[in-house]
C-alpha positions in Angstrom: 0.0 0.0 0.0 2.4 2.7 1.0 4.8 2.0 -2.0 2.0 1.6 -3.8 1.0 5.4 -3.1 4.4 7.0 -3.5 4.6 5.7 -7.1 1.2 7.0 -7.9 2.5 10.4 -6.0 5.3 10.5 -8.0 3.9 9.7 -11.5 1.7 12.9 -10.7 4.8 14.7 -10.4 6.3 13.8 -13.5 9.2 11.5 -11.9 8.5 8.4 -14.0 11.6 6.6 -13.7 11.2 6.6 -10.0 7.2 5.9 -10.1 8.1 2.8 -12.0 11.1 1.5 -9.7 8.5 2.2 -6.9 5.8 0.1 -8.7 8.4 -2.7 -9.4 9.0 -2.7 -5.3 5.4 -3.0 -4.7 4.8 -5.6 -7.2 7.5 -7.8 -5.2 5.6 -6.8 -2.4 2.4 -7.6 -3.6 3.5 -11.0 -5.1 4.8 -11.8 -1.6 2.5 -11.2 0.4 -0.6 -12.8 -2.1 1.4 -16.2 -2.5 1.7 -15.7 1.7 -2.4 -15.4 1.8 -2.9 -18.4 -0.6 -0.4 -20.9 1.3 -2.1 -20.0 4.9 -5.4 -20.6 3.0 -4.7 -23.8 1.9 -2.3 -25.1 4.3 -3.2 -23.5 7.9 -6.6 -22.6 7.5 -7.1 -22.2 11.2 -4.6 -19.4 11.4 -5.8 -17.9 7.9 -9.3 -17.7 9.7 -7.7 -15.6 12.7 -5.8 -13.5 10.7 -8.9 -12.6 8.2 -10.4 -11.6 11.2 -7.7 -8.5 12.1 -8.2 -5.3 10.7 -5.2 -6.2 8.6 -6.3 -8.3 6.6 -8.3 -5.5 4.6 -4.7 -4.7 3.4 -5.5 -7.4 1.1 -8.4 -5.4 -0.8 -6.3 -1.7 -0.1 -3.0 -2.4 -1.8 -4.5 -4.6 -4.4 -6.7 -1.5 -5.3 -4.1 1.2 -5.1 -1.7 -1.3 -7.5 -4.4 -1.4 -9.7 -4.7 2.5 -10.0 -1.2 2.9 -11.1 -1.4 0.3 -13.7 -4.4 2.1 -15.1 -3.0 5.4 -14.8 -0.1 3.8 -16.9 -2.8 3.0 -19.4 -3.2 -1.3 -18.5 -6.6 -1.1 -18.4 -7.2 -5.3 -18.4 -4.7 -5.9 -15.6 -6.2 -2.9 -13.7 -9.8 -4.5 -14.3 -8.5 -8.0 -13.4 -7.4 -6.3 -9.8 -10.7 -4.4 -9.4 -12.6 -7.8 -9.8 -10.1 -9.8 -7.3 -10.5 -7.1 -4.9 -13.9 -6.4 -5.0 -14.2 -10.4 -4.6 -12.3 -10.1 -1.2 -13.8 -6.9 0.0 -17.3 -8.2 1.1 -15.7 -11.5 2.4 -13.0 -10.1 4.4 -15.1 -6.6 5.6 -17.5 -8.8 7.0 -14.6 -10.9 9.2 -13.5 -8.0 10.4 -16.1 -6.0 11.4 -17.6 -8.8 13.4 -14.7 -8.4 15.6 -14.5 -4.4 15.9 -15.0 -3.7 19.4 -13.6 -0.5 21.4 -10.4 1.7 21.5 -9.2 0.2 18.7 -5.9 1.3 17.2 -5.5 3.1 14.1 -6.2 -0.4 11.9 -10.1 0.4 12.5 -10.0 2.5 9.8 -8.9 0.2 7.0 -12.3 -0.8 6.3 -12.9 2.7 5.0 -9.6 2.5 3.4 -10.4 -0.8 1.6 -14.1 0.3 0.6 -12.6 3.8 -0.8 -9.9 1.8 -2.9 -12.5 0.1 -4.7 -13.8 3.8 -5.9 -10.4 5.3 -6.7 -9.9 2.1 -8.8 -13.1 2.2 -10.6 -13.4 5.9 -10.9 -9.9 5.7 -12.6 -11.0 2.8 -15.1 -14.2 4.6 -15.9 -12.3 7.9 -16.8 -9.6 5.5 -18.8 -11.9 3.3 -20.9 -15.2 5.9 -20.9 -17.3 3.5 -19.0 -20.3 5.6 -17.6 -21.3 2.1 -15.5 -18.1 1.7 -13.6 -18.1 5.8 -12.2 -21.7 4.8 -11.2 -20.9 1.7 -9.2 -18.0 3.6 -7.9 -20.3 5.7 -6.1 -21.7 3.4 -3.5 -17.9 2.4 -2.5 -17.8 6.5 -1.9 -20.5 6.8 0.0 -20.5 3.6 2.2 -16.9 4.3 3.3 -17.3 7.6 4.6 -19.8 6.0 6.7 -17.8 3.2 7.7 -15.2 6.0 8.6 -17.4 7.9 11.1 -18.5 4.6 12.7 -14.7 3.8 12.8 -14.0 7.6 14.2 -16.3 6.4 17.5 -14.4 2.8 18.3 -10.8 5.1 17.7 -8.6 4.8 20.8 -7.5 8.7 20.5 -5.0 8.2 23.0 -3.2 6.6 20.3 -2.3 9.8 18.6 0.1 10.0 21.3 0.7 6.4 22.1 0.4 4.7 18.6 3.0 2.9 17.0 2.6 4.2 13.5 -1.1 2.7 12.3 -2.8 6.1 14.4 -1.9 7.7 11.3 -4.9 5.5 9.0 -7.0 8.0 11.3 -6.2 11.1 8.4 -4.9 8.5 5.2 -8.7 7.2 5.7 -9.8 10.6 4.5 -7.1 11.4 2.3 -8.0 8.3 -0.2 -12.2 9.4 0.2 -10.6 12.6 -1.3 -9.0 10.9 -3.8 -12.1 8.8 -4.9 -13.8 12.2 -4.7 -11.3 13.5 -7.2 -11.6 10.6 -9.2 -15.0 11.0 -9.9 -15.1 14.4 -10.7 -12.3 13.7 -13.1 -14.3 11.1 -15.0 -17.2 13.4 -15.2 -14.7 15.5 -16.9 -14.1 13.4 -19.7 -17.5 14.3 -21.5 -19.2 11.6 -20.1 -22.5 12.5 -18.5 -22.7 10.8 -15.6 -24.8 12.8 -13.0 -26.8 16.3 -13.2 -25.0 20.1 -11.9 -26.9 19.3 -8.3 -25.0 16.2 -7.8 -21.9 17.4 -9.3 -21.5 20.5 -7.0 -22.1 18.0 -3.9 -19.5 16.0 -4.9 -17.4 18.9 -5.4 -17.9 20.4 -2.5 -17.7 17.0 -0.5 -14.3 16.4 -2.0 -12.9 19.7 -1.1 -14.2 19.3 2.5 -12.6 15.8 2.6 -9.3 17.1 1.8 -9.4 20.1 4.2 -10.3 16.9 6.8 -7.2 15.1 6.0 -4.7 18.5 6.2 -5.9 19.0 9.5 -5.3 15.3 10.5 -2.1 15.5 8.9 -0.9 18.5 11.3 -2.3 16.8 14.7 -0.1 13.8 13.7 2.5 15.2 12.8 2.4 17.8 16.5 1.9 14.6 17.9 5.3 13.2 16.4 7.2 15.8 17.8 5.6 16.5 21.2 5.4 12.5 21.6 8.9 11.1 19.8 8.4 7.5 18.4 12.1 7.0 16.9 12.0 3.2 17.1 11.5 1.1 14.1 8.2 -1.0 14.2 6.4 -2.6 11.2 3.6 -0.6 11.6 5.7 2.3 10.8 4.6 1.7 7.0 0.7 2.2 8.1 2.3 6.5 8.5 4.3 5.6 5.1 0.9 5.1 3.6 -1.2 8.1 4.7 1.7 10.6 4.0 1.7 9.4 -0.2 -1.7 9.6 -0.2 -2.1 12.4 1.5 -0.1 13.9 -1.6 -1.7 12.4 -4.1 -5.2 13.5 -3.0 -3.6 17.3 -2.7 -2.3 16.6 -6.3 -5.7 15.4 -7.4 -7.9 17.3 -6.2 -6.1 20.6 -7.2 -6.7 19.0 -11.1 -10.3 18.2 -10.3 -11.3 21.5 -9.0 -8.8 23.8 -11.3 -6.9 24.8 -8.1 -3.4 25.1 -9.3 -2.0 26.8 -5.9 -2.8 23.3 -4.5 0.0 21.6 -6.7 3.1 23.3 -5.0 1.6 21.7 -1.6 1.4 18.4 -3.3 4.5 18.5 -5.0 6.1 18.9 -1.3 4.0 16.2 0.4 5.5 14.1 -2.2 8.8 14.1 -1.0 7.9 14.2 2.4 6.6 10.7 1.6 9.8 9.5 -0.2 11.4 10.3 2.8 9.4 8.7 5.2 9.2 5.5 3.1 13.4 5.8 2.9 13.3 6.3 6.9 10.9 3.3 7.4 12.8 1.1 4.7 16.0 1.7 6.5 14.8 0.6 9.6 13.3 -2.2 8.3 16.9 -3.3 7.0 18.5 -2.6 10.0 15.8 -4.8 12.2 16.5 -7.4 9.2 20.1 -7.3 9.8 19.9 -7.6 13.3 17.3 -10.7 13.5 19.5 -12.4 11.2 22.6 -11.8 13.2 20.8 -13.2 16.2 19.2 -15.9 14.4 23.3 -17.1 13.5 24.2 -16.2 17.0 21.5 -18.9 18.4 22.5 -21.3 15.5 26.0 -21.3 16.1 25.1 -21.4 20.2 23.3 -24.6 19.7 26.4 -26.1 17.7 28.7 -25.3 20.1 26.7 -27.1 23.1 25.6 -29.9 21.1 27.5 -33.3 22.0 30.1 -34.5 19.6 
């Protein structure tokens, strides 16, 4: 998900070159972590079925959808449809798992069921602006609207103590809204194309929803990031790459919406969120290497411990 962002951040600054390298990265990533999903499925089904039931499992649906929008915005429309149908397969299946288990002062991972519904209306809203399918904006719509509900109901089970206590995933509390921005902008922009897909009424809502969305997210964006420095969280911890994520698409909604709305100051802003991203997603990717590093030292240090006691 989060390198899956920063490409589609930086292909909206013009930095190809790097968009792709990103977009090879989360490829690997994606790869991974799908042939991961099938092998508990069909090997360890007991553990699959616990897992499914985490907030992280929507992962599955949200980085499946975001890969899909950069392959359409690279003009793959096929393999961006093929990933709209897998992940709107999963969605229902794996929503309904883990909202049965949603309970109180939950972490920051609450909000990933509005981050896995809105994916499924970026990536359609993109397709339906790429291939002029009036059909596909439409059904985009109720992804829209049903996770900005799912957010507010995910707003009230929020532990907000974790703004200052959270280990990185507090920061889903603003990417949620960034990415209902994006879908926002995504549907204005395929009512742009010349399609005619809704009436003046319904198109000023939207507008006006999608601006407010954004303005949402900024402010988000600032509380975390006061909260970073008044509350330092230097340490290196997986969940690191839930912040990763919210900081790309926190730019690429700014990017997206100033091109939906014909608010050019809005670019500059989005241009620098950008890099703020790459940076972050550097920071994080080091410390995943150096926690890497150090497991597999330890992991030679026990190995060569149990040679050296074993009897010869």
């Amino acid at each position: 998900m989060a390198t899956g962002i920063v490409s589609v951040a930086l292909h909206l600054t013009g930095h190809e070159v790097l968009s792709r390298i990103a977009l090879a990265l989360a490829c690997v990533a994606w790869l991974t972590l799908a042939a991961n999903f099938v092998h508990l499925l069909l090997a360890d089904r007991t553990q699959w079925t616990e897992r499914a039931g985490t907030p992280g499992a929507l992962t599955a649906v949200a980085a499946t959808t975001v890969v899909g929008t950069r392959f359409s915005l690279l003009g793959w429309s096929l393999l961006a449809a093929v990933l709209l149908g897998l992940a709107a397969l999963l969605w229902p299946w794996l929503l309904f798992l883990v909202v049965r288990h949603w309970g109180r002062r939950m972490p920051g991972a609450v909000f990933l069921g509005c981050v896995a519904t809105e994916g499924l209306a970026v990536l359609a809203a993109t397709l339906s602006a790429a291939t002029s399918t009036p059909w596909l904006a439409h059904a985009a719509l109720l992804p829209f609207w049903l996770g900005i509900v799912l957010y507010l109901i995910a707003l009230f089970r929020f532990d907000l103590r974790q703004v200052a206590r959270g280990s990185g995933d507090h920061w889903v509390a603003g990417g949620a809204l960034a990415i209902s921005a994006l879908a926002g902008a995504k549907l204005l922009a395929a009512a742009g194309t010349g399609m005619y897909l809704w009436n003046g009424d319904d198109q000023a809502v939207l507008h006006d929803l999608t601006v407010f969305l954004l303005a949402l997210d900024l402010a988000w964006y600032a509380v975390l990031l006061a909260a970073e420095i008044a509350w330092p969280r230097p340490r290196y911890d997986v969940r690191r790459w839930s912040t990763v994520f919210p900081l790309g698409m926190t730019a690429a909604a700014t990017l997206s919406v100033a091109a939906a709305v014909d608010v050019p100051w809005l670019d500059a802003p989005g241009r620098a969120l950008t890099w703020i991203a790459v940076a972050g997603w550097l920071a994080v990717a080091a410390g995943a290497a150096v926690r890497a590093r150090t497991e597999l030292r330890s992991a030679r240090a026990d190995a060569g411990a149990v040679r050296s006691t074993a009897p010869r």
